[in-house]
Backbone bond lengths (Angstrom), bond angles and torsions (degrees), N, CA, C in turn:
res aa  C-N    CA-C-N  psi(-1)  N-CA   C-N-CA  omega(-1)  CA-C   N-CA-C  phi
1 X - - - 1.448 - - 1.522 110.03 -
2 X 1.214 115.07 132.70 1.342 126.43 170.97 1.491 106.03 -74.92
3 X 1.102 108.91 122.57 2.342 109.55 -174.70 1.573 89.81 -112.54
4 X 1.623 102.89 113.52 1.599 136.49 173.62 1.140 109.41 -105.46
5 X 1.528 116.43 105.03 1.805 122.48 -177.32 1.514 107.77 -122.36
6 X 1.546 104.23 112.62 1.435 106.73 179.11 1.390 104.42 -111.28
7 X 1.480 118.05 152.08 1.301 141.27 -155.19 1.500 103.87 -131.83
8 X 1.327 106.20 136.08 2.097 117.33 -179.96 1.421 83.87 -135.90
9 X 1.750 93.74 117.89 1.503 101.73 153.61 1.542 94.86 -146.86
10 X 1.577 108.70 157.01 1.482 129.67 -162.49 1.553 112.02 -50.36
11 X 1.882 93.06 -56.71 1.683 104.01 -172.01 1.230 120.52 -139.83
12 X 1.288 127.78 158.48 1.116 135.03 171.65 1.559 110.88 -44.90
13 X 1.535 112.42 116.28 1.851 132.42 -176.56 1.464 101.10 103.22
14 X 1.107 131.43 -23.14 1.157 138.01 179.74 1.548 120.00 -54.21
15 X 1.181 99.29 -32.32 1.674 127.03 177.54 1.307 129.99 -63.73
16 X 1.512 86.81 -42.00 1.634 127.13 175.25 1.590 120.54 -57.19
17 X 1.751 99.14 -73.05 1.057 138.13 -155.68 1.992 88.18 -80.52
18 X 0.819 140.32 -4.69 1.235 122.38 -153.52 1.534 101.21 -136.37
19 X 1.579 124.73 -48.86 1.365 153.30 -138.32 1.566 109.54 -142.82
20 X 1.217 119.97 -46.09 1.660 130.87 -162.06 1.967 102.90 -49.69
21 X 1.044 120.95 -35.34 1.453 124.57 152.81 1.577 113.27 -33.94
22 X 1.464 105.87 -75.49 1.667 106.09 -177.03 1.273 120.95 -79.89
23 X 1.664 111.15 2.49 1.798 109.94 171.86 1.302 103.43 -85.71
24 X 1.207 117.69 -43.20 1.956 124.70 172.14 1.409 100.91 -42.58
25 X 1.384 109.75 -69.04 1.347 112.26 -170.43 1.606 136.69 -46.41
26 X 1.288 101.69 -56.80 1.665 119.43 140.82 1.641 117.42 -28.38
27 X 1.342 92.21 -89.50 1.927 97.59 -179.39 1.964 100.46 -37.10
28 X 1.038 117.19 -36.73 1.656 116.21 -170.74 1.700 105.31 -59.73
29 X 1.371 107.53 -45.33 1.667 120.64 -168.93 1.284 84.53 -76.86
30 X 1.140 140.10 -48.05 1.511 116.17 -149.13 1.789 121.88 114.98
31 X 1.156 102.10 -6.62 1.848 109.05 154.48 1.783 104.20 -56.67
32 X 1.365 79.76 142.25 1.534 113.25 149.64 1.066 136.03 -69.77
33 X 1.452 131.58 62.80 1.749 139.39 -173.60 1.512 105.96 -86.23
34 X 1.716 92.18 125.28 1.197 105.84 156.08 1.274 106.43 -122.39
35 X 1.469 127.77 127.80 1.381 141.50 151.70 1.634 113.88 -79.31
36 X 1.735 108.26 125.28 1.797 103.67 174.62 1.269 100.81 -138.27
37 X 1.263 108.89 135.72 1.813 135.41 -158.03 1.585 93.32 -103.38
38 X 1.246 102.08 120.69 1.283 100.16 154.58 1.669 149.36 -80.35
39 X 1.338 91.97 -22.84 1.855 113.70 147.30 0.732 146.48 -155.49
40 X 1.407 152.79 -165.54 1.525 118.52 -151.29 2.080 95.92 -123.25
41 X 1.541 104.23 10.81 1.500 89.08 164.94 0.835 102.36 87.43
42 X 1.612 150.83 -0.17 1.489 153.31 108.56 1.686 117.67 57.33
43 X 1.700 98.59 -68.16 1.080 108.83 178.74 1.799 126.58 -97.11
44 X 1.251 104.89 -15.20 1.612 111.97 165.57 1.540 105.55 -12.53
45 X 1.641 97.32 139.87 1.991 104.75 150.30 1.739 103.40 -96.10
46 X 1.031 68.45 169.81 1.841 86.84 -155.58 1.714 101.96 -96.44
47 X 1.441 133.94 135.44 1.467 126.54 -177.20 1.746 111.77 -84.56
48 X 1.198 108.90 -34.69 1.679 118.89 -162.27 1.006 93.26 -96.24
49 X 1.672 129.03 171.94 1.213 134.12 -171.79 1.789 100.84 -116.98
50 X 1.056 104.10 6.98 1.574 97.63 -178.47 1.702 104.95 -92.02
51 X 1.500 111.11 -16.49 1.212 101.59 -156.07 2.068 104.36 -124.00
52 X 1.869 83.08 27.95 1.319 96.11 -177.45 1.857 116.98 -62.05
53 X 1.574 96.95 -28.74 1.318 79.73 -158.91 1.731 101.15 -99.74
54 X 1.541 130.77 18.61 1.401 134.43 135.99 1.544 123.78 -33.59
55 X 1.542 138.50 -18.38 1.003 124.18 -132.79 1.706 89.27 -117.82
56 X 1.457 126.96 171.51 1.148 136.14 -155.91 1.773 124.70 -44.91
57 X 1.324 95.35 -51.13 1.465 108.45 179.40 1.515 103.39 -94.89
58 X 0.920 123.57 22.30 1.763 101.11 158.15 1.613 99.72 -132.18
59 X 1.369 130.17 -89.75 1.244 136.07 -158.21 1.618 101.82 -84.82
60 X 1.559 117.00 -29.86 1.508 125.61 -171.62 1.510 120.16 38.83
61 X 1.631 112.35 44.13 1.557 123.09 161.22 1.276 116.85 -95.04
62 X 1.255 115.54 0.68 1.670 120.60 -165.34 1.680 89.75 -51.63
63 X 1.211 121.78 -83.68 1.845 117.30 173.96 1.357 118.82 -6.78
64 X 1.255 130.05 -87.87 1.224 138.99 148.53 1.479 113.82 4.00
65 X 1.492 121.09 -76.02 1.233 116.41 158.96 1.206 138.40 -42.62
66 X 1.564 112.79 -56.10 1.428 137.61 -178.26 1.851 110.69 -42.70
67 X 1.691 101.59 -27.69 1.418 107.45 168.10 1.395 129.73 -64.94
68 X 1.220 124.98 -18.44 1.288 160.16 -130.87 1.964 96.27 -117.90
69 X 1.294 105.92 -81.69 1.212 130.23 142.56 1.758 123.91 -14.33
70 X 1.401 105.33 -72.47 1.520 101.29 167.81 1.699 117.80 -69.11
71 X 1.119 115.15 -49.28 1.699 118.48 158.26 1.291 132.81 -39.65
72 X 1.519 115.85 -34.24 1.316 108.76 161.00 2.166 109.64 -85.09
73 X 0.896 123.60 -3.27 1.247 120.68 -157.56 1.630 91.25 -101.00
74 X 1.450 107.54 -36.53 1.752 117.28 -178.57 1.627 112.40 -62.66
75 X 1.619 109.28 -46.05 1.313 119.70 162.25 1.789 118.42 -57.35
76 X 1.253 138.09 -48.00 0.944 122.15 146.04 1.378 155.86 -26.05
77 X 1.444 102.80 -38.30 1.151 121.30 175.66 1.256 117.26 -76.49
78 X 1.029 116.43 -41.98 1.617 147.36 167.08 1.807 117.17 -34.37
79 X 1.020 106.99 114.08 1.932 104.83 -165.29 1.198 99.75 -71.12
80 X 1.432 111.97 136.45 1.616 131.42 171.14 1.540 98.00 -42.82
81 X 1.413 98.25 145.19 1.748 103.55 -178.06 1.534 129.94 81.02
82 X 1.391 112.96 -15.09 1.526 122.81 -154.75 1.237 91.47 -130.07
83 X 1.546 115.91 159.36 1.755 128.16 167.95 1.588 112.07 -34.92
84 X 1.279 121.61 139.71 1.079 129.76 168.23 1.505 120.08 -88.88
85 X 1.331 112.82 106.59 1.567 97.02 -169.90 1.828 101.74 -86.54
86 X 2.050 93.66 155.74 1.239 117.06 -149.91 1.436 97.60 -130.01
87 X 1.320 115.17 114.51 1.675 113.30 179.22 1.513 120.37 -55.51
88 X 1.302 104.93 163.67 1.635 124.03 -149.68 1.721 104.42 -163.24
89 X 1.633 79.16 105.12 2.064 105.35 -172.42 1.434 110.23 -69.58
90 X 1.453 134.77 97.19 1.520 110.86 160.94 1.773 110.86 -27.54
91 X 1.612 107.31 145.78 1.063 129.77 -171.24 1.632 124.87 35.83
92 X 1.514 109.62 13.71 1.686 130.61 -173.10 1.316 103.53 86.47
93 X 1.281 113.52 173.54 1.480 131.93 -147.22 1.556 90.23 -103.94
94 X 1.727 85.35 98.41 1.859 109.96 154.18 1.481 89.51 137.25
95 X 1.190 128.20 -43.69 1.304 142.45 -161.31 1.623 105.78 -10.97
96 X 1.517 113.91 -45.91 1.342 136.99 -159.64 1.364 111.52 -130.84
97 X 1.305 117.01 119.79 1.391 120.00 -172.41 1.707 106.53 -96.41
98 X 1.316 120.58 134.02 1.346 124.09 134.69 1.721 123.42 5.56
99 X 1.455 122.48 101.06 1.428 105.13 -175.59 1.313 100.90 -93.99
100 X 1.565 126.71 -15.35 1.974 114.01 176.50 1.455 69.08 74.62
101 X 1.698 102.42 159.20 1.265 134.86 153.47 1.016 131.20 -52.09
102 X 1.736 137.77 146.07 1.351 159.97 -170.09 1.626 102.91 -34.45
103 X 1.117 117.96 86.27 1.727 115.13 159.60 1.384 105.13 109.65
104 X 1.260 118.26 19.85 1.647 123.11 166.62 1.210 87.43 -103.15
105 X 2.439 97.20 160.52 1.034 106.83 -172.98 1.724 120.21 -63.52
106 X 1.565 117.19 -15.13 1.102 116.83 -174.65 1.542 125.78 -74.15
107 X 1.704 113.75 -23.01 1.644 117.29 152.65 1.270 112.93 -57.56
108 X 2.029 136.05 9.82 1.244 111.94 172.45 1.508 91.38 -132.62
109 X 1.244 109.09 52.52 2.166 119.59 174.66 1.842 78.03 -91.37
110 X 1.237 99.48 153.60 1.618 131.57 179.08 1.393 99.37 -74.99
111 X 1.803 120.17 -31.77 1.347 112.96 174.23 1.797 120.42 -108.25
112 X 0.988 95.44 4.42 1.128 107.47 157.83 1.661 138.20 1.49
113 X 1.312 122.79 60.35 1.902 115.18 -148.39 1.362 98.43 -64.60
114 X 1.397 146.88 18.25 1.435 128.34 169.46 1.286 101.53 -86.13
115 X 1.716 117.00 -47.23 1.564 133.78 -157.07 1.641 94.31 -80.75
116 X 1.484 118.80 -56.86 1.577 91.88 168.02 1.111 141.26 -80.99
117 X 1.388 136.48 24.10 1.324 151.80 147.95 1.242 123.55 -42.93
118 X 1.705 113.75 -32.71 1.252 124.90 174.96 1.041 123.07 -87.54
119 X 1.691 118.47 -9.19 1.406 105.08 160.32 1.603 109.79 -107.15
120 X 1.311 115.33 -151.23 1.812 119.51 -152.69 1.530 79.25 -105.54
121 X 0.960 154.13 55.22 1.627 117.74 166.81 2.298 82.96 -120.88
122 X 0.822 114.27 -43.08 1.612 101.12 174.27 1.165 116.26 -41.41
123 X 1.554 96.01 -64.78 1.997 101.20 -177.90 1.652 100.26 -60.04
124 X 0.868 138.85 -41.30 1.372 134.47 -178.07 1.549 107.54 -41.56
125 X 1.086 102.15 -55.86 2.196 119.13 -174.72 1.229 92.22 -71.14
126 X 1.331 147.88 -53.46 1.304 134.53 -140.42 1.718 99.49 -106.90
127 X 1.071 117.96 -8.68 2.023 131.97 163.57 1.552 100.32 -70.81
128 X 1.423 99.44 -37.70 1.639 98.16 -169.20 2.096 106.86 -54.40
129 X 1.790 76.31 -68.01 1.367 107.88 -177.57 1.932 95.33 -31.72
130 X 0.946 100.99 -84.23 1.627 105.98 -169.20 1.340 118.78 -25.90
131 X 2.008 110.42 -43.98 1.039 111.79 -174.81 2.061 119.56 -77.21
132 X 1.240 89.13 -23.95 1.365 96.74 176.12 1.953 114.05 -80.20
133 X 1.224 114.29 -32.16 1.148 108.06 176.35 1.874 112.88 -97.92
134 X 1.153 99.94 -14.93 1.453 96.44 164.24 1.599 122.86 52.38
135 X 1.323 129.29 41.96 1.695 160.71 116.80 1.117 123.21 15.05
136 X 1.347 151.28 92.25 1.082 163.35 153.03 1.478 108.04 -30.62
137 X 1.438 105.63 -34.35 1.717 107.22 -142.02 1.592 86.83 -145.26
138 X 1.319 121.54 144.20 1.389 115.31 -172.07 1.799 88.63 -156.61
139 X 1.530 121.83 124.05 1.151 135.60 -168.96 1.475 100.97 -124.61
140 X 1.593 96.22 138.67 1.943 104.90 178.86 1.441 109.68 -167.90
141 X 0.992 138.24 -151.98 1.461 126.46 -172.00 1.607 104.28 -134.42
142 X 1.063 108.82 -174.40 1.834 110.38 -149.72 1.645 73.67 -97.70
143 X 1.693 84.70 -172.69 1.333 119.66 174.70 1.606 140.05 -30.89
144 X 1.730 86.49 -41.44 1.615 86.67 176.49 1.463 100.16 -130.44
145 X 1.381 122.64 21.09 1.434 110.63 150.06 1.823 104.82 104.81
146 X 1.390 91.94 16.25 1.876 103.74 179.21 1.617 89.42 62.85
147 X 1.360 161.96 -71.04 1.321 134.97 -132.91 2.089 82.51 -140.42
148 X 1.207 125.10 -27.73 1.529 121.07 -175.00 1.586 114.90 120.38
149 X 1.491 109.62 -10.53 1.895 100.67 167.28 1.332 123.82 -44.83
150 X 1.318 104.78 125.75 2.024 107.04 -176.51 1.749 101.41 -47.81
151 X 1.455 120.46 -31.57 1.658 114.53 -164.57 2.101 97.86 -79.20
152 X 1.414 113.33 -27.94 1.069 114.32 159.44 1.513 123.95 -41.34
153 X 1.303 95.55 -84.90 1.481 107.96 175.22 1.596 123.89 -37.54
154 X 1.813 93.13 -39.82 1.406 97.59 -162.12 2.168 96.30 -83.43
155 X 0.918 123.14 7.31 1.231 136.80 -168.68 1.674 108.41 -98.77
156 X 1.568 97.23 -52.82 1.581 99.29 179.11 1.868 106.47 -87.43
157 X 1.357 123.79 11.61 1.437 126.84 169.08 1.646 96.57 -83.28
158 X 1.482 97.09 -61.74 1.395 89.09 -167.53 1.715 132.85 -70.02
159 X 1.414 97.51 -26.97 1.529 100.60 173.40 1.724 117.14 -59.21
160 X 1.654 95.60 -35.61 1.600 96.55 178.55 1.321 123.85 -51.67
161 X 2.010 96.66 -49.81 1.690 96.12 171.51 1.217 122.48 -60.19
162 X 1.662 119.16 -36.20 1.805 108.55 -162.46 1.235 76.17 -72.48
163 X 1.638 176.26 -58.68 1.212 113.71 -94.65 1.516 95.45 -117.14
164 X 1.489 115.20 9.12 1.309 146.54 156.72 1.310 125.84 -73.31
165 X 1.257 119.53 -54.57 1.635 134.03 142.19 1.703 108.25 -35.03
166 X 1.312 104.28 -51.34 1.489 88.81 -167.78 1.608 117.46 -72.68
167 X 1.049 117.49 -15.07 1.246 129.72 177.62 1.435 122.91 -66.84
168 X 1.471 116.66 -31.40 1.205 132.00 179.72 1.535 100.54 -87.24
169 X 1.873 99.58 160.24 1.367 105.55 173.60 1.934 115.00 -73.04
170 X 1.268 111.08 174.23 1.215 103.27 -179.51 1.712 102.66 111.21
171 X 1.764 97.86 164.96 1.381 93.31 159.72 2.009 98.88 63.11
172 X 1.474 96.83 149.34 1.819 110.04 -175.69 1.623 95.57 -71.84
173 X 1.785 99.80 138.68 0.910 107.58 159.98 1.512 103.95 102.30
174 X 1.687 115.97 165.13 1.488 112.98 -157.48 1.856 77.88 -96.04
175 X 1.638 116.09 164.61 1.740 130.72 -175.40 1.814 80.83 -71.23
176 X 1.854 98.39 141.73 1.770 89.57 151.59 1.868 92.46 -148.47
177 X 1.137 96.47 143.63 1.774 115.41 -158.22 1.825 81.71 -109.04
178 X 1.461 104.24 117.03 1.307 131.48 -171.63 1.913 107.50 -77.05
179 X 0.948 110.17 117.48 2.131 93.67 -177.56 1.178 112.64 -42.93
180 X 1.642 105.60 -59.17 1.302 114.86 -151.68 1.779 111.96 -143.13
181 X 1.383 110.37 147.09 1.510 109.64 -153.20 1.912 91.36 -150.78
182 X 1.589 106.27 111.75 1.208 131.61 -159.54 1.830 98.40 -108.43
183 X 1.413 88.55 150.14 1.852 100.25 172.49 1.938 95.70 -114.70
184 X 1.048 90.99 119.18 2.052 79.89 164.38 1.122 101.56 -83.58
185 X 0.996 116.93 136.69 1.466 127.76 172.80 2.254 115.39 -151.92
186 X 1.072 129.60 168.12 1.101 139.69 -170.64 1.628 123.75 -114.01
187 X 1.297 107.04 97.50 1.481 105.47 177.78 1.524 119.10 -69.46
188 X 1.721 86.87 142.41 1.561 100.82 -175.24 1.704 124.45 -59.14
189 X 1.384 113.24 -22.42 1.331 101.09 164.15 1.188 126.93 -102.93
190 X 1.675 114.86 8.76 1.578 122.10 149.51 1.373 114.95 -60.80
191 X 1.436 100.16 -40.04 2.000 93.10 -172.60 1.389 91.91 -86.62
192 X 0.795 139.73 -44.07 1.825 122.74 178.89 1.202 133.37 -39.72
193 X 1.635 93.44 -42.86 1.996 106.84 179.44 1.685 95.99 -83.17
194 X 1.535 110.69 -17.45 1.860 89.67 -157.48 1.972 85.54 -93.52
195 X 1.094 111.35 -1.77 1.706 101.37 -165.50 1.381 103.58 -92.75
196 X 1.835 111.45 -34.32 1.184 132.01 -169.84 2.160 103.67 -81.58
197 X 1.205 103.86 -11.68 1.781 103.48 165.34 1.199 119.64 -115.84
198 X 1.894 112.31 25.41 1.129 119.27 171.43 1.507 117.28 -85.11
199 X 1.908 111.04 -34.98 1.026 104.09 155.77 1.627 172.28 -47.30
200 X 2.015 79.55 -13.53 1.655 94.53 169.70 1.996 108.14 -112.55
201 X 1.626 103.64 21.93 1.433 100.84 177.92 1.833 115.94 -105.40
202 X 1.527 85.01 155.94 1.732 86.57 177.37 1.380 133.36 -57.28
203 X 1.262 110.16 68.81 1.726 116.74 -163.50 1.727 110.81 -81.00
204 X 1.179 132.16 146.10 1.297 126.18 172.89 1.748 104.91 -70.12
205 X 1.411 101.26 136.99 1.166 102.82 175.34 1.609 130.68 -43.83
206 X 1.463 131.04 -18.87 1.211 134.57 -167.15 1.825 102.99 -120.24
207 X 1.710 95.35 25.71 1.567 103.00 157.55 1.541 120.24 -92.34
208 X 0.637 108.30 144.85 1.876 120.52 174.28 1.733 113.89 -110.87
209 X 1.902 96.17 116.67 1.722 94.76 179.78 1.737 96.78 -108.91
210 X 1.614 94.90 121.40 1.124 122.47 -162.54 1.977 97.36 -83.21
211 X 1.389 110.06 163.80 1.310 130.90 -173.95 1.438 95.46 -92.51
212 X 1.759 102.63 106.78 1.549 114.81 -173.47 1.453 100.28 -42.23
213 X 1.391 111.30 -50.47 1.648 95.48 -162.37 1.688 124.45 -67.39
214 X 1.709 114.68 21.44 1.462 128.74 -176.28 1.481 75.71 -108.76
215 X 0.762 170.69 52.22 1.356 159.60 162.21 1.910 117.12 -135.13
216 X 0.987 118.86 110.87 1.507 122.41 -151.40 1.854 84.45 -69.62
217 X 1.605 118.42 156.74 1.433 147.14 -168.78 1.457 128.94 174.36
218 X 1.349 92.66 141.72 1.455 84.78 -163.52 1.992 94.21 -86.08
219 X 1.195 121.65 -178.82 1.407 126.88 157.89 1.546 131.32 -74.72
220 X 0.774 117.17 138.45 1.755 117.78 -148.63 1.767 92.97 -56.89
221 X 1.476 121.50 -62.56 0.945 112.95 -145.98 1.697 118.81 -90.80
222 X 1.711 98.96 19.15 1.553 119.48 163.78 1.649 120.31 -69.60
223 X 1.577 106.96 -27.85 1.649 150.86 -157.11 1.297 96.52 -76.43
224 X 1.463 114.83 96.68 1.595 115.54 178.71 1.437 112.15 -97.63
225 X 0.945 135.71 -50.30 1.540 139.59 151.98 1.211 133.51 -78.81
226 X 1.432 127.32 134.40 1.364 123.94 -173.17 1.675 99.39 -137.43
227 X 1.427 132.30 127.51 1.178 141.61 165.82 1.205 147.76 -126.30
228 X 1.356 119.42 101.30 1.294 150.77 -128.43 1.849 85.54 -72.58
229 X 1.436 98.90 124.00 1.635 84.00 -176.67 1.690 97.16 -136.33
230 X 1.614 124.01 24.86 0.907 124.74 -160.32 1.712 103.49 -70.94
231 X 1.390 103.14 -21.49 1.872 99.00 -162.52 2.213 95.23 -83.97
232 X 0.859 100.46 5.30 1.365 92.56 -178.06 2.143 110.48 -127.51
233 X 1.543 87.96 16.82 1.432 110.37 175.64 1.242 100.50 -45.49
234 X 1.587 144.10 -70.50 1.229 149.25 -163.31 1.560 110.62 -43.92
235 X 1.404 105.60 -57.12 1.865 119.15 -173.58 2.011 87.17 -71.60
236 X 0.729 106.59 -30.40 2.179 82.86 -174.94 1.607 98.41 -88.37
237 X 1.344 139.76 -12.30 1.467 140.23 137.42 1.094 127.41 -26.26
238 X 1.454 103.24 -63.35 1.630 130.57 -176.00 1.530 119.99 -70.05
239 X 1.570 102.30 -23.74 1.412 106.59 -179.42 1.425 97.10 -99.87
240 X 1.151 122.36 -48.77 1.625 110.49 169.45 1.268 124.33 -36.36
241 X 1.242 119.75 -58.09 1.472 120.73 168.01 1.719 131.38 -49.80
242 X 1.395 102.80 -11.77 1.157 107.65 179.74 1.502 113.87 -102.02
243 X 1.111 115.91 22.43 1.333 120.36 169.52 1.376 108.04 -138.79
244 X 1.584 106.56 66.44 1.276 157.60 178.82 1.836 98.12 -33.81
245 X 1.724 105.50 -62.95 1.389 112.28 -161.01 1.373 109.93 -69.24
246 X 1.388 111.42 -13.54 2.153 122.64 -172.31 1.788 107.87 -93.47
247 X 1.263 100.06 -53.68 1.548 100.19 -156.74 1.866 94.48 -137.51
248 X 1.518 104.65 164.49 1.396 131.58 -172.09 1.751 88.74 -112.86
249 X 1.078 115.44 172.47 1.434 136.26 -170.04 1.363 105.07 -162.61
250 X 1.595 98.17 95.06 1.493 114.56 174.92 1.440 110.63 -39.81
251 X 1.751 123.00 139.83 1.612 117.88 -171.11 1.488 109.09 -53.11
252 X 1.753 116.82 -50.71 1.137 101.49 -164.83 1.479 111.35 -82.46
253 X 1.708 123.00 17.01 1.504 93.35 -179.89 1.679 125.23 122.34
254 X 1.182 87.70 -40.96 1.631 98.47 -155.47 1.935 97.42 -106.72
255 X 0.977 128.91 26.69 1.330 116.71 179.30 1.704 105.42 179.25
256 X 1.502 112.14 126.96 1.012 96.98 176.16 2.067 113.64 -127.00
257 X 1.353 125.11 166.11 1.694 123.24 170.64 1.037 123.23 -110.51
258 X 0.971 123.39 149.59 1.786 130.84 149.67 1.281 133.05 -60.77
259 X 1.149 131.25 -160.14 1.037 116.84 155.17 1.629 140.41 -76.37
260 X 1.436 79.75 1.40 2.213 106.50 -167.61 1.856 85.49 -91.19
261 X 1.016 135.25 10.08 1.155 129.81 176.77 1.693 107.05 53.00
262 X 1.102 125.34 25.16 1.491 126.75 -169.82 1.417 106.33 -90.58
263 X 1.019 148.20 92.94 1.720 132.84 158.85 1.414 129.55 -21.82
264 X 1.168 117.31 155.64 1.526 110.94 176.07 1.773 79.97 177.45
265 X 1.671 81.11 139.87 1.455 109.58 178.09 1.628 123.18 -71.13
266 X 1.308 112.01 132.98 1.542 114.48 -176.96 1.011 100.54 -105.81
267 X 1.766 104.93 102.09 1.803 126.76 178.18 1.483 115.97 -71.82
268 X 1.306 99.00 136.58 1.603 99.35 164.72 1.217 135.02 -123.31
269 X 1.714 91.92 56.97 1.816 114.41 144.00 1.972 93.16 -173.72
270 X 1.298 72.52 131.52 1.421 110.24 -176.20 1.511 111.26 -89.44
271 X 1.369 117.27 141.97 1.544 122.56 -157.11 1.629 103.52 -116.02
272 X 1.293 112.86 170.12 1.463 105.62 -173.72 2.070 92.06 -178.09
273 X 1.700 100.09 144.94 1.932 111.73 -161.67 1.559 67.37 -126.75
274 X 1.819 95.32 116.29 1.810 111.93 164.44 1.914 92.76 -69.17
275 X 1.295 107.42 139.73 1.437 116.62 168.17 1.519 125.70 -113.62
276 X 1.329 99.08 -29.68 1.563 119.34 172.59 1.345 90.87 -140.42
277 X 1.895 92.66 158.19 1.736 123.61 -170.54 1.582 111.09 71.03
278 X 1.030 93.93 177.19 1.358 100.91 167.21 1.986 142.42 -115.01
279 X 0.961 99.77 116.96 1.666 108.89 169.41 1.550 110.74 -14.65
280 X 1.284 110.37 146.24 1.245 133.73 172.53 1.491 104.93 -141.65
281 X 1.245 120.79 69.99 2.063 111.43 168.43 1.190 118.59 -49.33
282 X 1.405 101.21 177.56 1.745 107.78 150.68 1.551 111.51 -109.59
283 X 1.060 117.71 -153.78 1.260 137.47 163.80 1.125 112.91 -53.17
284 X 1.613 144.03 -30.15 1.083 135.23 161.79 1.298 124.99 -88.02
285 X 1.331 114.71 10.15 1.760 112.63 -170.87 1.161 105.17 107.63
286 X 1.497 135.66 -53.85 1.404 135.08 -154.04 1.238 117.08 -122.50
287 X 1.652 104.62 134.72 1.126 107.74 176.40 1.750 145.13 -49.82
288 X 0.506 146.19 179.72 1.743 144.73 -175.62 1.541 118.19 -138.88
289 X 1.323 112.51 -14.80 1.502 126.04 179.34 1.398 114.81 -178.64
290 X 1.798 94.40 143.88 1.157 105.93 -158.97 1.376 136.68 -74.58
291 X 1.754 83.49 2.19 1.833 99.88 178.82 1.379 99.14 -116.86
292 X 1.558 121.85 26.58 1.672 106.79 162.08 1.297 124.42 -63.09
293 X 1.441 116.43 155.54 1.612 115.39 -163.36 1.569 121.46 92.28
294 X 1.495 112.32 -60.15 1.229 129.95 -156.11 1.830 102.31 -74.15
295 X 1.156 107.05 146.65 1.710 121.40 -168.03 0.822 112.90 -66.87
C-alpha cells in the first residue's frame, strides 16, 4: 500500500510548528504528503525589523512572501534524495484571506477564510483535493483550533465536512472515504516537561518562560497517537527557521518564539486524538503511527 497523508493547517508555519516532525518523518518512509494551507498569513506580525513594513496595514505583501517562507521550510523537511514537497493553497494561492483574530478589522475582509468557511465553496476545494489525492490519513486541528484562531477553527470545520463530502457521490472526481481523520493537538505533560527543561536552555535574554499551565493542552490520556519524530529533529529546525518573519529559533535548538517573545519548547514527538476510523495501539495503549491498523 502506498500511505497518502494530507495535512490542513490555517497558515503558513503552522505546518511547521505543529506537524513538521511527522511531515519529515513520513516524507523519510516514503508516504505521499501533501500539506494544503488555507491562507497565506496575510495578517501575521512580523519578527525582524526589516520586514516590518510587509505587514497588513502598510505595504500588505507579507502573504506574498509568506509563500516563499513556507516553500523553503516544505523543502527542508523533505528527505535528502527524495521529492521535495511543494505547498498547495486551498482554492489556489490567495483564494482565502487571513481573518486576524475575533473582532479586528481583518475578520470583516470580503475574503475572509473564517466567514467563508460557513459556506460550501471551501469544502467544495478541499473534497476536491481529497478526492484527487486520495489519503488514507487526513490531519487538522480539534475543535477550537488548538489555541482559538477563527482560521483554526474555521480549518478544522471545513476539513471535517470535505472529508465527508468526499465520500459521497457528486462533485469532480470518483467518492474516496478517508480511514482515518486526526486532530494535532499537544499533550499536557509534553508541555510541562518541555516548558519545565526550558529553564536550563540557552534562551536569549528577552525570552519569557511562560507558566505551562497558560499554554492550551489537551489531557494526556485523551492522546491517541504519539509520534516519535526525534530522528528528523534537525529538518523541523530547519524548517522552523525558515519562517524567518513568525518565529526565532533558539541557538541551541530546543525552544522556539513568536512574536510575544514567549518560549515554548520544540518537542520531539508530536501528538495527535484519532476522531474518525479506528485505533490500532500497542502494548501501551497508544498508537505510534498514523496508519496503524490500516492494510
Amino acid at each position: 500500500m502506498t500511505r497518502r497523508l494530507l495535512l490542513v493547517h490555517a497558515h503558513p508555519d503552522d505546518e511547521t510548528i505543529t506537524t513538521g516532525g511527522t511531515i519529515a518523518r513520513y516524507l523519510a518512509e516514503g508516504a505521499e504528503v501533501t500539506v494544503v494551507t488555507c491562507t497565506l498569513g496575510e495578517e501575521g506580525e512580523v519578527m525582524d525589523p526589516p520586514y516590518a513594513q510587509l505587514v497588513a496595514d502598510q505595504a500588505d505583501q507579507l502573504g506574498g512572501y509568506r509563500i516563499g517562507e513556507i516553500t523553503a521550510a516544505l523543502a527542508a523537511l523533505s528527505a535528502p534524495g527524495g521529492p521535495v514537497l511543494r505547498p498547495r493553497f486551498l482554492g489556489g494561492a490567495g483564494r482565502w484571506r487571513d481573518s486576524g483574530m475575533a473582532g479586528t478589522p481583518a475578520a470583516e475582509h470580503p475574503r475572509a477564510f473564517a466567514t467563508a468557511a460557513a459556506g460550501s465553496a471551501p469544502v467544495a476545494a478541499l473534497a476536491e483535493i481529497i478526492r484527487a489525492v486520495r489519503p488514507q490519513v487526513v490531519v487538522t486541528y480539534d475543535e477550537v483550533g488548538g489555541y482559538g484562531h477563527p482560521d483554526h477553527i474555521a480549518a478544522h470545520t471545513v476539513t471535517t465536512a470535505a472529508v465527508a463530502a468526499a465520500a459521497q457521490p457528486g462533485g469532480s472526481g470518483e467518492p474516496w472515504e478517508v480511514a482515518k481523520l486526526y486532530w494535532t493537538v499537544v499533550a499536557r505533560r509534553q508541555i510541562d516537561d518541555g516548558v519545565a527543561a526550558l529553564a536550563g536552555a540557552d534562551l536569549p535574554q528577552d525570552w519569557r518562560i511562560p507558566d505551562s499551565a497558560s499554554l492550551p493542552a489537551h489531557d494526556d490520556a485523551a492522546v491517541t497517537t504519539r509520534i516519535d519524530v526525534s530522528g528528523v529533529a534537525e529538518r523541523k529546525i530547519a524548517a522552523l527557521r525558515a519562517h524567518a518573519t513568525q518565529l526565532t529559533v533558539s541557538d541551541d535548538g530546543t525552544a522556539l518564539a513568536l512574536t510575544n517573545l514567549i518560549a515554548q519548547p520544540i518537542l520531539t514527538e508530536e501528538a495527535f486524538i484519532l476522531v474518525h476510523g479506528t485505533a490500532a495501539p500497542g502494548a501501551d495503549g497508544v498508537e505510534r503511527d498514523l496508519f496503524a491498523g490500516l492494510p
